[in-house]
Structures are given as structure tokens and as C-alpha cells.
N, CA, C and O atoms as a GROMACS GRO file, in nm:
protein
  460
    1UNK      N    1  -8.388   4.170  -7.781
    1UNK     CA    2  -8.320   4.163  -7.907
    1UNK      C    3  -8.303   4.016  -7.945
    1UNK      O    4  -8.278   3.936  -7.854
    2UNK      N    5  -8.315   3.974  -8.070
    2UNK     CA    6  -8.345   3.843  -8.120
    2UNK      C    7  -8.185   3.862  -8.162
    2UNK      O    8  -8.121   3.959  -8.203
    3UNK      N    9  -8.158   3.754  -8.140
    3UNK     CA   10  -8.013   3.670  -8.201
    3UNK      C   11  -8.033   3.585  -8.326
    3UNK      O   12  -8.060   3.473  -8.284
    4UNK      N   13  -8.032   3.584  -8.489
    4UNK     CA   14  -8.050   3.495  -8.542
    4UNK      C   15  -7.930   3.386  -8.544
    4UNK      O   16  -7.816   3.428  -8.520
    5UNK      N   17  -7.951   3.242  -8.571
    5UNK     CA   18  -7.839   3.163  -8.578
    5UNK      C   19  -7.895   3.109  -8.712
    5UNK      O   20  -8.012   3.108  -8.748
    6UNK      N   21  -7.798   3.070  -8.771
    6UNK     CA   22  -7.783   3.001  -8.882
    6UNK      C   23  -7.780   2.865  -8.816
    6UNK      O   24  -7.729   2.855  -8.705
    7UNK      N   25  -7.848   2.722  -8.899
    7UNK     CA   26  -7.799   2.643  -8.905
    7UNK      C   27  -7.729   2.570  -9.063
    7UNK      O   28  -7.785   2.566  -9.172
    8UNK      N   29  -7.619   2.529  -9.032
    8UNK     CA   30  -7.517   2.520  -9.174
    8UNK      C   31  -7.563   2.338  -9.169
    8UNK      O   32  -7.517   2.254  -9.091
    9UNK      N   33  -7.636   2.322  -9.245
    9UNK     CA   34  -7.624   2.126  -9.249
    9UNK      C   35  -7.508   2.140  -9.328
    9UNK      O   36  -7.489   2.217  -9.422
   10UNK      N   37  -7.426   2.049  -9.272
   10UNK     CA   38  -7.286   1.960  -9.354
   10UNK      C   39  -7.296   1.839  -9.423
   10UNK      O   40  -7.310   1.727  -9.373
   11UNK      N   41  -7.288   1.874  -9.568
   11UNK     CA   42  -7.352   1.718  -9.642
   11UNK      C   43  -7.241   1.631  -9.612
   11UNK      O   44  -7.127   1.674  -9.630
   12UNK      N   45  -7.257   1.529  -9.574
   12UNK     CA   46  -7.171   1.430  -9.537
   12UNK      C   47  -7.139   1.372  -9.717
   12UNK      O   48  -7.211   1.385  -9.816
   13UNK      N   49  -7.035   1.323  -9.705
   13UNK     CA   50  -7.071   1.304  -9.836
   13UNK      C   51  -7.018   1.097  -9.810
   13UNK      O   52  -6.932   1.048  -9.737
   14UNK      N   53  -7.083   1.052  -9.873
   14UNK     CA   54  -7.078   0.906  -9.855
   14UNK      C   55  -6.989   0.844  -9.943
   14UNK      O   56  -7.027   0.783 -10.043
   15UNK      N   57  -6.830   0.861  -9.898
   15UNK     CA   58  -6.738   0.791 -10.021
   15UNK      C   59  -6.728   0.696 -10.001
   15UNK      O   60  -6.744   0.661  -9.884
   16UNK      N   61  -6.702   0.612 -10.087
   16UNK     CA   62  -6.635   0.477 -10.011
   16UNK      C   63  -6.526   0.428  -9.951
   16UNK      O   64  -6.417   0.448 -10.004
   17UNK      N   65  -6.533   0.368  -9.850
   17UNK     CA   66  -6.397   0.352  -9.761
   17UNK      C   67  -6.250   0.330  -9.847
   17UNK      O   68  -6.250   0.265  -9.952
   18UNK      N   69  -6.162   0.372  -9.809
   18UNK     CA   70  -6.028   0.364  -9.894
   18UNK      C   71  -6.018   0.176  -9.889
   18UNK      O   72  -6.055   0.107  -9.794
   19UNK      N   73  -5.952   0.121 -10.035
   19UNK     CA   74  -5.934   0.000 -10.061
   19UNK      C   75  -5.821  -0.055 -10.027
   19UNK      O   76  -5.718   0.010 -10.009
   20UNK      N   77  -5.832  -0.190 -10.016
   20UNK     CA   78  -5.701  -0.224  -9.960
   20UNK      C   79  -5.600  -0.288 -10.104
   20UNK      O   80  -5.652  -0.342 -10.201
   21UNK      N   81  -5.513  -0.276 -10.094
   21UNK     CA   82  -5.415  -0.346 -10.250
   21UNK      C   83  -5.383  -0.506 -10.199
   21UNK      O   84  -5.394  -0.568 -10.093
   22UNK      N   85  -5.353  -0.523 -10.292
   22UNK     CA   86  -5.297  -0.647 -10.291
   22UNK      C   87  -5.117  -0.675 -10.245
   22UNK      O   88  -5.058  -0.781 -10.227
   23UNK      N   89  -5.061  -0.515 -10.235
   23UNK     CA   90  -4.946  -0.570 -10.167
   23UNK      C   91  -4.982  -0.552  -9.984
   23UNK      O   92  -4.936  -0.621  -9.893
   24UNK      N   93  -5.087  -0.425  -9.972
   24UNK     CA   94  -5.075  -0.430  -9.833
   24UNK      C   95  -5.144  -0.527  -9.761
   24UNK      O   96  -5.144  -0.533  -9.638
   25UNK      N   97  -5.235  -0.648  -9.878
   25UNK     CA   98  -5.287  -0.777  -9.812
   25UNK      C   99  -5.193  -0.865  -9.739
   25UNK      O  100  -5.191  -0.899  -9.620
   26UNK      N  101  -5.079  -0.906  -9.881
   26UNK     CA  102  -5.002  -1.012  -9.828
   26UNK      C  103  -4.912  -0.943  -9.740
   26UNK      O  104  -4.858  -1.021  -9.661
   27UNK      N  105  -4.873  -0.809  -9.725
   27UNK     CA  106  -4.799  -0.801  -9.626
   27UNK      C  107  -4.862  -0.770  -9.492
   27UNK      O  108  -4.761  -0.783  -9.423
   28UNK      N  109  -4.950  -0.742  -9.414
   28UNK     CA  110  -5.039  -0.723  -9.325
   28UNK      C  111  -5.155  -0.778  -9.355
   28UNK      O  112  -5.224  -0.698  -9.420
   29UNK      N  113  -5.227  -0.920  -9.329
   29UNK     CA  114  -5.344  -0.946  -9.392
   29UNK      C  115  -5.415  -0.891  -9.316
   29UNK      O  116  -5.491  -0.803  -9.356
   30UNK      N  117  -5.407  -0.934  -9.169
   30UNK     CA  118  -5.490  -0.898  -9.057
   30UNK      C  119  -5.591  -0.754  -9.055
   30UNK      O  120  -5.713  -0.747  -9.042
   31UNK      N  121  -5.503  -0.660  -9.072
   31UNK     CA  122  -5.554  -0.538  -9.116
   31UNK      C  123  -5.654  -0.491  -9.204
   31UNK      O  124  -5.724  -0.390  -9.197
   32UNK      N  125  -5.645  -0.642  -9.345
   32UNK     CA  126  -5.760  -0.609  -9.436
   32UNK      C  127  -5.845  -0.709  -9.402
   32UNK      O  128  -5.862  -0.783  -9.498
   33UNK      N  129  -5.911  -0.744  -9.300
   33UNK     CA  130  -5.988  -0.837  -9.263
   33UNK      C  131  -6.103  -0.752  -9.243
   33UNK      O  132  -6.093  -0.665  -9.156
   34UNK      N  133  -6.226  -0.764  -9.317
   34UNK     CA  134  -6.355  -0.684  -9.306
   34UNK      C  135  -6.382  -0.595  -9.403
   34UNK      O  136  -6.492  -0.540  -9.400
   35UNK      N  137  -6.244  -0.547  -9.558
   35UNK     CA  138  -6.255  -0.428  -9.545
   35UNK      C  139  -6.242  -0.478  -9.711
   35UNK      O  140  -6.194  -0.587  -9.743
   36UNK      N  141  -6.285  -0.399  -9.791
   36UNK     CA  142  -6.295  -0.400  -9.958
   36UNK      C  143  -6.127  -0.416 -10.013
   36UNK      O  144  -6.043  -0.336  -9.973
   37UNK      N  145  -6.093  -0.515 -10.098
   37UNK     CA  146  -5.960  -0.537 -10.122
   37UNK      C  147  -5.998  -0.528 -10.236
   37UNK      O  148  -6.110  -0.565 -10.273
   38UNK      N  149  -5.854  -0.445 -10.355
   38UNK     CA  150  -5.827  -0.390 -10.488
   38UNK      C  151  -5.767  -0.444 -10.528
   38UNK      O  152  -5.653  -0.400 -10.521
   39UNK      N  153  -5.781  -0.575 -10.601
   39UNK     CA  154  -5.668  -0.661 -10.684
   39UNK      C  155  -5.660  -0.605 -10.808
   39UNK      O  156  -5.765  -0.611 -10.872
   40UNK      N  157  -5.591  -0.565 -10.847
   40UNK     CA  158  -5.530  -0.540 -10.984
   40UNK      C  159  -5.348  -0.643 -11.050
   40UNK      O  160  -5.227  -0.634 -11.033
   41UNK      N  161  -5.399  -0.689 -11.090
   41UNK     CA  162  -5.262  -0.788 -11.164
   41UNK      C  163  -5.268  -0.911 -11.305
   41UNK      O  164  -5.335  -0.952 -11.400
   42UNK      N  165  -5.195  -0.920 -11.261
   42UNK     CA  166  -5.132  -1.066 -11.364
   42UNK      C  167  -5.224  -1.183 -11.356
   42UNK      O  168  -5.255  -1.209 -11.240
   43UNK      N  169  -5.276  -1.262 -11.447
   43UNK     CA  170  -5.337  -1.393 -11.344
   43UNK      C  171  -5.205  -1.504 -11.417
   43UNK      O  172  -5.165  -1.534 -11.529
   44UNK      N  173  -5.171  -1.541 -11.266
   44UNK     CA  174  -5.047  -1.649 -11.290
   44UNK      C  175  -5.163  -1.798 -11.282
   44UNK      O  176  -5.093  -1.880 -11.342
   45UNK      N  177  -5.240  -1.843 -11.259
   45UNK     CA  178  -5.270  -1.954 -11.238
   45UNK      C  179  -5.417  -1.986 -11.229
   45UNK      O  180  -5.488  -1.908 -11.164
   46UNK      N  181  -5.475  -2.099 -11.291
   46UNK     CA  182  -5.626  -2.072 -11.270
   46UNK      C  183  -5.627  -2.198 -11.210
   46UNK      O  184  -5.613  -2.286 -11.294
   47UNK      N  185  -5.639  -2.235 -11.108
   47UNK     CA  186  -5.721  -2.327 -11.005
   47UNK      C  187  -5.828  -2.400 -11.026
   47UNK      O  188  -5.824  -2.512 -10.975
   48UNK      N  189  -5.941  -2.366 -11.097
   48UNK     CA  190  -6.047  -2.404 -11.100
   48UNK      C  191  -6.162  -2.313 -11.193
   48UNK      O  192  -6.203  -2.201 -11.162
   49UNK      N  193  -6.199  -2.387 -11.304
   49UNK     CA  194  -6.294  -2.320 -11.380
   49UNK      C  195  -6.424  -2.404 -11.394
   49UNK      O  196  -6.413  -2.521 -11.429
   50UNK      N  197  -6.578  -2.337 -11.362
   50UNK     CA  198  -6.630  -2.417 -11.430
   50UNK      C  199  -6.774  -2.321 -11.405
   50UNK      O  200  -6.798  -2.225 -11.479
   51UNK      N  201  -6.865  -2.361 -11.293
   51UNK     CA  202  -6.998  -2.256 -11.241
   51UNK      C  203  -6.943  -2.151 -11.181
   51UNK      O  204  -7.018  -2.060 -11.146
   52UNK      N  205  -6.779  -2.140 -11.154
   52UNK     CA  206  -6.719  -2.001 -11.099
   52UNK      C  207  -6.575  -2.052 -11.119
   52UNK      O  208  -6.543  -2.169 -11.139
   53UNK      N  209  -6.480  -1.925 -11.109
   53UNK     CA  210  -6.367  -1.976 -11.167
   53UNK      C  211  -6.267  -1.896 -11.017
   53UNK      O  212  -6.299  -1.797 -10.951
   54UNK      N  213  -6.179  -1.957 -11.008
   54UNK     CA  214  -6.065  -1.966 -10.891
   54UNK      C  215  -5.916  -1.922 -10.983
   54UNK      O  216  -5.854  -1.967 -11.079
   55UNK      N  217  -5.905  -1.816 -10.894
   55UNK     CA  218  -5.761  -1.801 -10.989
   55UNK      C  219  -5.659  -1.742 -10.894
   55UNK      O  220  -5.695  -1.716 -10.780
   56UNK      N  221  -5.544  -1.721 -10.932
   56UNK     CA  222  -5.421  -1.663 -10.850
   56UNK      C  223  -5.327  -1.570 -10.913
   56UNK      O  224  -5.254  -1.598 -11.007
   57UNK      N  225  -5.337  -1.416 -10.834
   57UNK     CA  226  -5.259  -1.296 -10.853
   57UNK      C  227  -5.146  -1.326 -10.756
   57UNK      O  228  -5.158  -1.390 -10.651
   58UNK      N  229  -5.058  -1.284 -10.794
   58UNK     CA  230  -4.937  -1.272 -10.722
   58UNK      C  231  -4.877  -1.142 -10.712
   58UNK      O  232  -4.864  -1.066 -10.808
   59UNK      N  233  -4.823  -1.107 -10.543
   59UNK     CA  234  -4.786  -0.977 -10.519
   59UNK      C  235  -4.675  -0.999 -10.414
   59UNK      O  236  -4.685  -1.055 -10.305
   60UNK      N  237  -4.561  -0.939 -10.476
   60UNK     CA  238  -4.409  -0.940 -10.377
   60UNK      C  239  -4.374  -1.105 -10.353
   60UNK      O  240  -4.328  -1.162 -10.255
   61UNK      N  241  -4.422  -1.161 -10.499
   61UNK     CA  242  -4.413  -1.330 -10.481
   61UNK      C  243  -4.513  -1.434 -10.394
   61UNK      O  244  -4.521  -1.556 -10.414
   62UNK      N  245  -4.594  -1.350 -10.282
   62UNK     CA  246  -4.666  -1.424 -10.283
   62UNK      C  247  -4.790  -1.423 -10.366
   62UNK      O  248  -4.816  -1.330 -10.442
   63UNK      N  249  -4.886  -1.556 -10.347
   63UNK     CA  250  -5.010  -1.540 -10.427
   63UNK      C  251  -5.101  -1.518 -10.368
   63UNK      O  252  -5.092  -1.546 -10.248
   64UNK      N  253  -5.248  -1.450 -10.424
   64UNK     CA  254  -5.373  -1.405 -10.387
   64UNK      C  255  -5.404  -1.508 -10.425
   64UNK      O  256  -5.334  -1.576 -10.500
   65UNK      N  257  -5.557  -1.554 -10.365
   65UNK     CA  258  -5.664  -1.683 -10.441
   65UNK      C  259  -5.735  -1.553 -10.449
   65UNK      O  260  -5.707  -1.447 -10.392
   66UNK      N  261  -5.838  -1.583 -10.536
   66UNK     CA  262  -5.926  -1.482 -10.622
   66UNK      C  263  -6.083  -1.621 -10.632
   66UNK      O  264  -6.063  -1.734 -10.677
   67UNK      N  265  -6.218  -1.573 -10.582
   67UNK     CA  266  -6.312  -1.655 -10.642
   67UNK      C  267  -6.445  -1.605 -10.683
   67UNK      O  268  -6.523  -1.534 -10.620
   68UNK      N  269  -6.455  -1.650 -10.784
   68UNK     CA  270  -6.576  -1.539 -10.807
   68UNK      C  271  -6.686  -1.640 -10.918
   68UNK      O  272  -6.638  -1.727 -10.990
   69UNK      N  273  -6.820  -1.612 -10.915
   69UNK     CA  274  -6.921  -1.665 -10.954
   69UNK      C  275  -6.954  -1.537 -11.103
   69UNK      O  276  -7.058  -1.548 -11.168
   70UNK      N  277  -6.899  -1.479 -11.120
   70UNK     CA  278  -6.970  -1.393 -11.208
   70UNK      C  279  -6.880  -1.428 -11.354
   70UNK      O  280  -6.758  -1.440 -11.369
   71UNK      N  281  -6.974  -1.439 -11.436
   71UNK     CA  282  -6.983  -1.505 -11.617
   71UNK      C  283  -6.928  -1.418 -11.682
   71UNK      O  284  -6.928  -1.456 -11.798
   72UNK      N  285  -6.871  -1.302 -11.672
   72UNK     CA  286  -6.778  -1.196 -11.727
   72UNK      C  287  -6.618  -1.283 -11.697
   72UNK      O  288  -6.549  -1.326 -11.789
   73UNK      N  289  -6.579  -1.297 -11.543
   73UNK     CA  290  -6.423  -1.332 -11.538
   73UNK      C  291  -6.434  -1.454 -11.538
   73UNK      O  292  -6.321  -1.502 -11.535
   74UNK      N  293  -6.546  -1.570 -11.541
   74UNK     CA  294  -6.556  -1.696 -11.598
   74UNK      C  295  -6.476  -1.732 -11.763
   74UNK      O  296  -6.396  -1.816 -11.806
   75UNK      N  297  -6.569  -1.587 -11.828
   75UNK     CA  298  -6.541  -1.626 -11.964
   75UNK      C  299  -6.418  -1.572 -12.052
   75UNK      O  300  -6.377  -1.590 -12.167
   76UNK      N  301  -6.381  -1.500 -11.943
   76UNK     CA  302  -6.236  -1.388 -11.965
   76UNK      C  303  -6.129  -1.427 -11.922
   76UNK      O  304  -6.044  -1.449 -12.009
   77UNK      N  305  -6.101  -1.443 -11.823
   77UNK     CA  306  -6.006  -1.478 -11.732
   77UNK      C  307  -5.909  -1.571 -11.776
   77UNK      O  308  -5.968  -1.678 -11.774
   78UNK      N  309  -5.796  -1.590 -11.814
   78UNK     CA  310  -5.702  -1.689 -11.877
   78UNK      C  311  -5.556  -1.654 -11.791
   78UNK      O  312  -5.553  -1.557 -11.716
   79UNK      N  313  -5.444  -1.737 -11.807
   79UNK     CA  314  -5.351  -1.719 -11.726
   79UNK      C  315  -5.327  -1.596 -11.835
   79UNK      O  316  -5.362  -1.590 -11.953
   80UNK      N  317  -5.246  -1.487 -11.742
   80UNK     CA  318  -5.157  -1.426 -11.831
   80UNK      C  319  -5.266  -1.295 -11.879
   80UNK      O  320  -5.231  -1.211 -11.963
   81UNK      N  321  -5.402  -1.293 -11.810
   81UNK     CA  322  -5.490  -1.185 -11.863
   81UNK      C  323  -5.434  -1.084 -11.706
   81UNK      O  324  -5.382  -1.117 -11.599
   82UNK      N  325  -5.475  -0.962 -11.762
   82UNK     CA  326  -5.482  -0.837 -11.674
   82UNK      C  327  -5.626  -0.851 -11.542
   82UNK      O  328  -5.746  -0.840 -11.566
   83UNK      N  329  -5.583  -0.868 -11.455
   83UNK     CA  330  -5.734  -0.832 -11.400
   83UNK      C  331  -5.744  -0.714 -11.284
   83UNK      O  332  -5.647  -0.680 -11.218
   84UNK      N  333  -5.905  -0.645 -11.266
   84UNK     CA  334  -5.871  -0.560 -11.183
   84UNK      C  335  -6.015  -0.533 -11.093
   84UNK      O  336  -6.113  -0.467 -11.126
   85UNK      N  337  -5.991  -0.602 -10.976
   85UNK     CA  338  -6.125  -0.685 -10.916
   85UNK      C  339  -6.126  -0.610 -10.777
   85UNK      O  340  -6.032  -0.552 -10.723
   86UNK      N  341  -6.282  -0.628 -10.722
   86UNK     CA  342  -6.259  -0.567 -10.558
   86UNK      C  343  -6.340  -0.692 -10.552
   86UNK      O  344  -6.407  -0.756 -10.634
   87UNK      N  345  -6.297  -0.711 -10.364
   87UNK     CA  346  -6.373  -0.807 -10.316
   87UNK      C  347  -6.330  -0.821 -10.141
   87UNK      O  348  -6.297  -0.720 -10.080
   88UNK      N  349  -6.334  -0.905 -10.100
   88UNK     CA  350  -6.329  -0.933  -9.930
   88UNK      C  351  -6.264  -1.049  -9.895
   88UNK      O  352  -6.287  -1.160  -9.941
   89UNK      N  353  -6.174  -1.018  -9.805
   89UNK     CA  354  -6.070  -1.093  -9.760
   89UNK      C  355  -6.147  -1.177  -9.651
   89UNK      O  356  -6.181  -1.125  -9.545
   90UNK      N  357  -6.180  -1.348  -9.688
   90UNK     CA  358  -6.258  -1.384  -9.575
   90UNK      C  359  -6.158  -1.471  -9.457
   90UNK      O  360  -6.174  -1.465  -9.335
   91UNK      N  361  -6.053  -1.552  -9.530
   91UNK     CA  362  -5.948  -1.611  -9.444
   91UNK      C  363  -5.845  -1.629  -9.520
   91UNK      O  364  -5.838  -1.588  -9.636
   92UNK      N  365  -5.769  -1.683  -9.469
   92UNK     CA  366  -5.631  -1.815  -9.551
   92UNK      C  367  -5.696  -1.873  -9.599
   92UNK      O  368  -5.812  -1.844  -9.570
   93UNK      N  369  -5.689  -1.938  -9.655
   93UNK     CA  370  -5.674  -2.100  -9.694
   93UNK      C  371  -5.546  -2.157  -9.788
   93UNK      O  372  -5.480  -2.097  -9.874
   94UNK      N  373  -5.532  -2.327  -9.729
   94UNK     CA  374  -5.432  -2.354  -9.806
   94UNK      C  375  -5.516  -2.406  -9.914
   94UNK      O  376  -5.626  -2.459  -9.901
   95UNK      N  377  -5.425  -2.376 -10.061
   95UNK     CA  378  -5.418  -2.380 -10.214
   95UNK      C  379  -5.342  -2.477 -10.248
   95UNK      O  380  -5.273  -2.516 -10.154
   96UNK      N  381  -5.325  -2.542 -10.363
   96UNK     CA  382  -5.260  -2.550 -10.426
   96UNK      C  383  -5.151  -2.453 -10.520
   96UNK      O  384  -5.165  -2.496 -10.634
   97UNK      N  385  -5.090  -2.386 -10.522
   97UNK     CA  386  -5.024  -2.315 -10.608
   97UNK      C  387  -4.907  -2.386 -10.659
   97UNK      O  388  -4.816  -2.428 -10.588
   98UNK      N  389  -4.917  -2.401 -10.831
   98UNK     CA  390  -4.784  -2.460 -10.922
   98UNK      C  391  -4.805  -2.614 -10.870
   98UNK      O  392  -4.708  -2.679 -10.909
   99UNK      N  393  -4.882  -2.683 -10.809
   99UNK     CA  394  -4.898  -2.783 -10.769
   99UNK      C  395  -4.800  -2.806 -10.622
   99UNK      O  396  -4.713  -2.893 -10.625
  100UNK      N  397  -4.820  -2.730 -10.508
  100UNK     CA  398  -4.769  -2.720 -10.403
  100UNK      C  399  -4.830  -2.652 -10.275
  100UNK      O  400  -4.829  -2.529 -10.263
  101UNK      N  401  -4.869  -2.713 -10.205
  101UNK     CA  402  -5.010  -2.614 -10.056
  101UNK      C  403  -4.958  -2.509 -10.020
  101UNK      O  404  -4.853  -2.515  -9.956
  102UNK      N  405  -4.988  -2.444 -10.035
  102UNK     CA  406  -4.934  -2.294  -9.971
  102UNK      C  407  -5.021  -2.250  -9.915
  102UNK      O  408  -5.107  -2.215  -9.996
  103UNK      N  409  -5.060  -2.220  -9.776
  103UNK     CA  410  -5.115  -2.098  -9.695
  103UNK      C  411  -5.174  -1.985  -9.803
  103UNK      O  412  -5.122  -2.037  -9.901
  104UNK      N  413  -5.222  -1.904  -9.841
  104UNK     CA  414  -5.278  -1.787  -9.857
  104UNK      C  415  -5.389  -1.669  -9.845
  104UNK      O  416  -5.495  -1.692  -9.787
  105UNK      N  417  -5.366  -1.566  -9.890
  105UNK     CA  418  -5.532  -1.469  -9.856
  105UNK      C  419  -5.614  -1.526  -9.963
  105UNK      O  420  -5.576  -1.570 -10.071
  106UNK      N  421  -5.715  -1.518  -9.923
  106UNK     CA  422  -5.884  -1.569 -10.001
  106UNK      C  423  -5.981  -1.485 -10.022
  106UNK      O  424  -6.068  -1.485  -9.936
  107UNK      N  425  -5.998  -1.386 -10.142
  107UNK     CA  426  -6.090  -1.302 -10.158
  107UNK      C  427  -6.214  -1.339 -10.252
  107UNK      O  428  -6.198  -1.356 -10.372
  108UNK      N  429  -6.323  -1.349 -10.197
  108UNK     CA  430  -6.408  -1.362 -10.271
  108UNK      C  431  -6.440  -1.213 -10.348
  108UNK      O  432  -6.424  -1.107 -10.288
  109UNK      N  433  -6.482  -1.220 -10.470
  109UNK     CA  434  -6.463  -1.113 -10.541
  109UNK      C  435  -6.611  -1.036 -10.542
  109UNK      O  436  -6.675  -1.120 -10.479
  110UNK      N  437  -6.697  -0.941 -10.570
  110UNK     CA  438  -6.768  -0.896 -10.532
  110UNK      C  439  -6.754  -0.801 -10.682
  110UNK      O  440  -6.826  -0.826 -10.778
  111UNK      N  441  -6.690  -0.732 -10.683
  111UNK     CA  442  -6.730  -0.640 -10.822
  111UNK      C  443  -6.609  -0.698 -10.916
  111UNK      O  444  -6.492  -0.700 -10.880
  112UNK      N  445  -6.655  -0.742 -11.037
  112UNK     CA  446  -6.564  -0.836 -11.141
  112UNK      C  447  -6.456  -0.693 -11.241
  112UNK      O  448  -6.362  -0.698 -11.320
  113UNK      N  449  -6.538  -0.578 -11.176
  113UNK     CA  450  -6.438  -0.439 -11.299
  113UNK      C  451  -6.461  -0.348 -11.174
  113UNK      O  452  -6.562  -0.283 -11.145
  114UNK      N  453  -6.327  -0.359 -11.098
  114UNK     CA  454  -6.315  -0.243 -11.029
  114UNK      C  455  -6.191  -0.132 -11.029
  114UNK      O  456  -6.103  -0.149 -10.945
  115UNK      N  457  -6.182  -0.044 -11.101
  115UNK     CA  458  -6.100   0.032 -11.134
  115UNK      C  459  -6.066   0.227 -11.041
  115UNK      O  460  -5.976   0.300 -11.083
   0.00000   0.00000   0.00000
């Protein structure tokens, strides 16, 4: 007597890994080290504009550095605009912020509209 078996393939389905925010950066950076970070905020400060523009979100008072090469948040980006960016947490670095060094997270930005 033959036994039939089914085989069931399970489509895996390929989501993308859950994002990290910008409050659970500055409060645990360590954790988002490797992993897609979701800035969505305020831009309090622009650092540096010119072949790429450097700017700073702030979350629970501290600030994000934000850097990105792409000609959309080059030409957009102003203090006081909305932004809502993914990208990768590569280290600290100290900043300037308000004209003062501060330690902070450093995301280079990777998708300029991530919602």
C-alpha cells in the first residue's frame, strides 16, 4: 500500500527587517549597530551643505547627525523641514551641535523618502 505525502513549500516571504527609530537609537545605540534606522523628525540644524548635506534630528533632546549625498534632501532640506529617512548607524562621532562638540549617532542615509 502506497502512502501519499504531500509536500507543502512554505513561501517564505522576504520582509524587511523591523527598523530601528530614532528614539531607540539614542537611547540604546549599540543595539542599532548593523541594522536599518527610521529617522523621521524636525531638522534642528544643518551642519554642512554643499556635494551632500549634513544635518541634525533631535530625539528625547539628544541629536542625530544625518548624511546623505542624494540631490532630493540636498535641495529640500532646510532647518525646520519635516524629514523621514532610513539609513545605517555607522559610529559616534563628535559634531558640532549649536556650535558645541557633542558625542553623537551618525547615520548615513541610504533611502532619502522612507515612510
Amino acid at each position: 500500500m502506497l502512502v501519499g505525502t504531500s509536500l507543502e513549500s512554505k513561501k517564505k516571504t522576504n520582509s524587511p527587517p523591523p527598523k530601528v527609530s530614532g528614539y531607540e537609537l539614542v537611547s540604546n545605540p549599540s543595539a542599532a549597530f548593523g541594522k536599518t534606522i527610521q529617522i523621521s523628525g524636525t531638522v534642528s540644524e544643518i551642519l554642512y551643505k554643499g556635494n551632500s548635506i549634513r544635518f541634525l534630528v533631535y530625539f528625547s533632546g539628544k541629536p542625530v547627525a544625518l548624511d546623505s549625498d542624494s540631490t532630493s534632501l540636498i535641495s529640500n532640506v532646510q532647518v525646520g523641514s519635516y524629514v523621514s529617512v532610513c539609513g545605517f548607524y555607522l559610529k559616534d562621532r563628535e559634531l558640532k551641535a549649536n556650535g558645541t562638540p557633542i558625542t553623537m549617532p551618525f547615520i548615513l542615509v541610504d533611502s532619502p523618502d522612507c515612510r
